[in-house]
Legacy VTK file of the C-alpha trace (Angstrom):
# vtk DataFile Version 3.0
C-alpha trace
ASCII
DATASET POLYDATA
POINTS 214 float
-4.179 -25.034 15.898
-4.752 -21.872 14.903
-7.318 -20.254 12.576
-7.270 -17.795 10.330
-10.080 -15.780 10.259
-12.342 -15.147 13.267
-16.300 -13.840 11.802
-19.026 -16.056 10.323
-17.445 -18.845 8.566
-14.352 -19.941 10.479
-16.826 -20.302 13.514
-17.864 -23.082 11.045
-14.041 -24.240 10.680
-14.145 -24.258 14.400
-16.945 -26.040 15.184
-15.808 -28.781 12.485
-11.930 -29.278 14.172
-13.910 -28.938 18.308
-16.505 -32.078 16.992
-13.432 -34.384 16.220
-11.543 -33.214 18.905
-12.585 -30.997 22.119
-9.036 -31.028 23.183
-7.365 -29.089 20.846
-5.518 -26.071 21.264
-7.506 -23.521 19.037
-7.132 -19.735 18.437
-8.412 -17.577 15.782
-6.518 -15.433 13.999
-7.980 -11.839 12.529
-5.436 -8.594 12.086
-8.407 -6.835 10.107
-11.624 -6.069 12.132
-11.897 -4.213 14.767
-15.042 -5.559 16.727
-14.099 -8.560 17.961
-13.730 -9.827 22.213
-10.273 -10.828 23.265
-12.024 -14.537 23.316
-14.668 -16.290 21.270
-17.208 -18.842 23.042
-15.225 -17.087 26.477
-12.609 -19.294 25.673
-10.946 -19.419 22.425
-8.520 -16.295 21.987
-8.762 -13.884 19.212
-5.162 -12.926 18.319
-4.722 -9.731 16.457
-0.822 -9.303 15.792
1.475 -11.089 13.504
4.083 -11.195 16.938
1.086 -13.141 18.520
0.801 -15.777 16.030
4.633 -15.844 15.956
4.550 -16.668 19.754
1.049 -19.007 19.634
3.137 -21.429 16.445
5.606 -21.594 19.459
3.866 -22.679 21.723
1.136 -24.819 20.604
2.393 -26.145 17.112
2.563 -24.247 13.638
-0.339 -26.188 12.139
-3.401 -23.322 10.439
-5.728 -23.585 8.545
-8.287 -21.017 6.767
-11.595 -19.922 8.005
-12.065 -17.385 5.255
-14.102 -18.126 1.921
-12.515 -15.283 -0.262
-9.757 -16.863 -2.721
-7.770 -13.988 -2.909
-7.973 -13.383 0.726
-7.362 -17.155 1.675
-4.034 -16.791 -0.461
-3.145 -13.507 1.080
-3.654 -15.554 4.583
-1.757 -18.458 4.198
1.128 -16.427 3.033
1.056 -14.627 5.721
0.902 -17.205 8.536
3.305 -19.097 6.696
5.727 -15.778 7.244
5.211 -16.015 11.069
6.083 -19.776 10.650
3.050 -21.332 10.380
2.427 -24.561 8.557
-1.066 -24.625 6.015
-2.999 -27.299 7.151
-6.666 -28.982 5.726
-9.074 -29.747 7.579
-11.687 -32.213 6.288
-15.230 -33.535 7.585
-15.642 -37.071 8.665
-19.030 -36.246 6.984
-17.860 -36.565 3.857
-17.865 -39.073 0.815
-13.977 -39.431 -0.282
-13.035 -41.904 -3.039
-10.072 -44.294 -3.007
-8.446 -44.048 -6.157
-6.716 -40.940 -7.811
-7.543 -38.294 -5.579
-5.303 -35.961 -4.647
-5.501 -33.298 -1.930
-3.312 -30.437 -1.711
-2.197 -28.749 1.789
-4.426 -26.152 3.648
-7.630 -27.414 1.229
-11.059 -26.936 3.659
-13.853 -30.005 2.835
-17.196 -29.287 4.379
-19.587 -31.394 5.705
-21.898 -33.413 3.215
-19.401 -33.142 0.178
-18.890 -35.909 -2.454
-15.506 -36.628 -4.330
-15.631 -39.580 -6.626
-12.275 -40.750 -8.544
-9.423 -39.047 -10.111
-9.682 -35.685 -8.846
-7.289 -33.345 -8.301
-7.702 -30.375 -5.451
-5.440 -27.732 -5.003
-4.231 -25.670 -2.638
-5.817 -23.555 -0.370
-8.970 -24.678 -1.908
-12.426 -24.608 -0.208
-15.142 -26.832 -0.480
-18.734 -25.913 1.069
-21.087 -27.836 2.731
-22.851 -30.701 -0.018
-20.743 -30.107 -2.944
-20.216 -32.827 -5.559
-16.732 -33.355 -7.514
-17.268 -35.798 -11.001
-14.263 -38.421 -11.991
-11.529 -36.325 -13.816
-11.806 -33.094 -12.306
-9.347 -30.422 -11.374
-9.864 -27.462 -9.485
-7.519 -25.086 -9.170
-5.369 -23.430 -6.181
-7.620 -21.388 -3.352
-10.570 -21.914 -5.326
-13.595 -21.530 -3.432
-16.687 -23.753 -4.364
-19.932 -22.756 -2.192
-22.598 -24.377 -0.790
-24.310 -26.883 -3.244
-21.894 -26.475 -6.026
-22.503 -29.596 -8.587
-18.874 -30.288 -10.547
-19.622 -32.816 -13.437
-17.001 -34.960 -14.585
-13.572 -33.468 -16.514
-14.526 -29.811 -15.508
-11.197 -28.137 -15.200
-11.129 -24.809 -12.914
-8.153 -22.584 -13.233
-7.145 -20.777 -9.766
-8.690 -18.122 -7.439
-12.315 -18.881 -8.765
-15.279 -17.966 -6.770
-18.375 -21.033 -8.222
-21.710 -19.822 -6.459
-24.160 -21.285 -4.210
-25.649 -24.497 -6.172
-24.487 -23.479 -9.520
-23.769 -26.387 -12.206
-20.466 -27.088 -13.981
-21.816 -29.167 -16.955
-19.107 -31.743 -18.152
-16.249 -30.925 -20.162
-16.160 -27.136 -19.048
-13.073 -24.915 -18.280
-13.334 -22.041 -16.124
-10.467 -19.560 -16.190
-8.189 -18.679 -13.373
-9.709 -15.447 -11.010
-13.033 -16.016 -12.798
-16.440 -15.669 -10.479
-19.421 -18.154 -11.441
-22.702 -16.596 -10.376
-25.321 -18.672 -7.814
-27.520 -20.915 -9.324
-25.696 -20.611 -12.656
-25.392 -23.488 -14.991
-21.980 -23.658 -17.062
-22.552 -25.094 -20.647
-19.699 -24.303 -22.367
-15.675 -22.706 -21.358
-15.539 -20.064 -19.749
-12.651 -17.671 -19.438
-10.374 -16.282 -16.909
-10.658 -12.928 -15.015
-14.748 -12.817 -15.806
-18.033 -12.832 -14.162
-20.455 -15.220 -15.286
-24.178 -15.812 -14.340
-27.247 -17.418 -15.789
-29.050 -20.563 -16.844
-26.856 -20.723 -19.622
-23.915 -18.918 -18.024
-22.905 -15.997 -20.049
-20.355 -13.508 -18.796
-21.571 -10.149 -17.634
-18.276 -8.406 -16.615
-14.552 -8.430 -17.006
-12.095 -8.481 -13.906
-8.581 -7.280 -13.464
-6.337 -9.491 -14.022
-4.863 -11.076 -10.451
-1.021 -11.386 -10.869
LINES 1 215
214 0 1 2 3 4 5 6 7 8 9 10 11 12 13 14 15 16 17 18 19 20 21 22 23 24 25 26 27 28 29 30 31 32 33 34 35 36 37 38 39 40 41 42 43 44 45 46 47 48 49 50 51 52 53 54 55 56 57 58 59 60 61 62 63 64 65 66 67 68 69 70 71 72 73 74 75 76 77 78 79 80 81 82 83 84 85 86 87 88 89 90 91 92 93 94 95 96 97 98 99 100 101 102 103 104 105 106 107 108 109 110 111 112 113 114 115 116 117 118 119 120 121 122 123 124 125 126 127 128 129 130 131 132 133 134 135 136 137 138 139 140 141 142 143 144 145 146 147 148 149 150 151 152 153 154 155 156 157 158 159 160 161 162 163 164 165 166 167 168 169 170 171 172 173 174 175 176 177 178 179 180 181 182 183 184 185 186 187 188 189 190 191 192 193 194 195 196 197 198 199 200 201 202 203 204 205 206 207 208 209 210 211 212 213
């Protein structure tokens, strides 16, 4: 399995997929930075080329998944491994609390250690879920979303895709976020909130408009 990504958080991504099973097949994946050894933890090979992941999909199987916690940059990603014939995987904790009825997963979705779906939830694509975050019945979040550490969803929240929801902030129920929108940490979200914005605060207001992300 390859993963894409190679600096502080898909070591976490590794970690998680080594725990369940040591005898995987794992590279990382990172065309960017130029600091890194031929091999993490001496073993695990860093490849650098789109020809290399071409040839490691070959060899060891075409299943990725992401080790980066940027939306845009996790959509960028899968796109591009998909190009070199990769296939988006998820990867999921077996430290998790996953509910039976009406949830729904979608392909290359990352769920952390310690994190708590209920019923009737609906998770994208691409879409990452930190370490201890909480999902309410009747929820939605959107493609390669990316939900930190701590981040409380209350039930029928509804967040469009690409949003960035900070480290413990609150989604109070009811609440829409708009697509590419970036929830501050610690925030608590009272009312709708719209796309392409920054919000922060205890209420949320918004403090700055984005571009719009085509």
């Amino acid at each position: 399995m390859l993963i894409a990504g190679a600096k502080g958080f898909a070591k976490e991504v590794f970690e998680l997929i080594y725990l369940t099973n040591e005898q995987a097949h794992l590279a990382f994946f990172d065309n960017v930075s130029t600091d890194l050894p031929p091999h993490l933890y001496e073993r695990q090979p860093v490849l650098q080329t789109e020809e290399e992941a071409q040839q490691w999909f070959s060899q060891h199987g075409q299943q990725f998944v992401l080790g980066i916690g940027n939306p845009k940059v996790r959509r960028l990603l899968a796109a591009k491994l998909r190009s070199c014939g990769g296939v988006l995987t998820s990867i999921i904790s077996p430290k998790t609390s996953i509910g039976v009825f009406g949830i729904e997963i979608g392909a290359g979705s990352t769920i952390m250690e310690g994190c708590i779906l209920t019923t009737d939830i609906g998770v994208g694509e691409g879409v990452l879920l930190n370490v201890c975050c909480t999902i309410g019945h009747d929820s939605v979040i959107g493609d390669y979303c990316e939900l930190m550490p701590g981040t409380r969803i209350s039930g029928h929240v509804h967040i469009g895709e690409n949003c960035a929801i900070g480290t413990n902030a609150i989604l109070l129920p009811g609440v829409t976020i708009g697509a590419n929108t970036v929830i501050g940490a610690g925030s608590v979200v009272t009312k709708d909130v719209e796309a392409n914005v920054v919000a922060v605060g205890a209420p949320a207001k918004v403090i700055k408009r984005l571009e719009s992300v085509s």
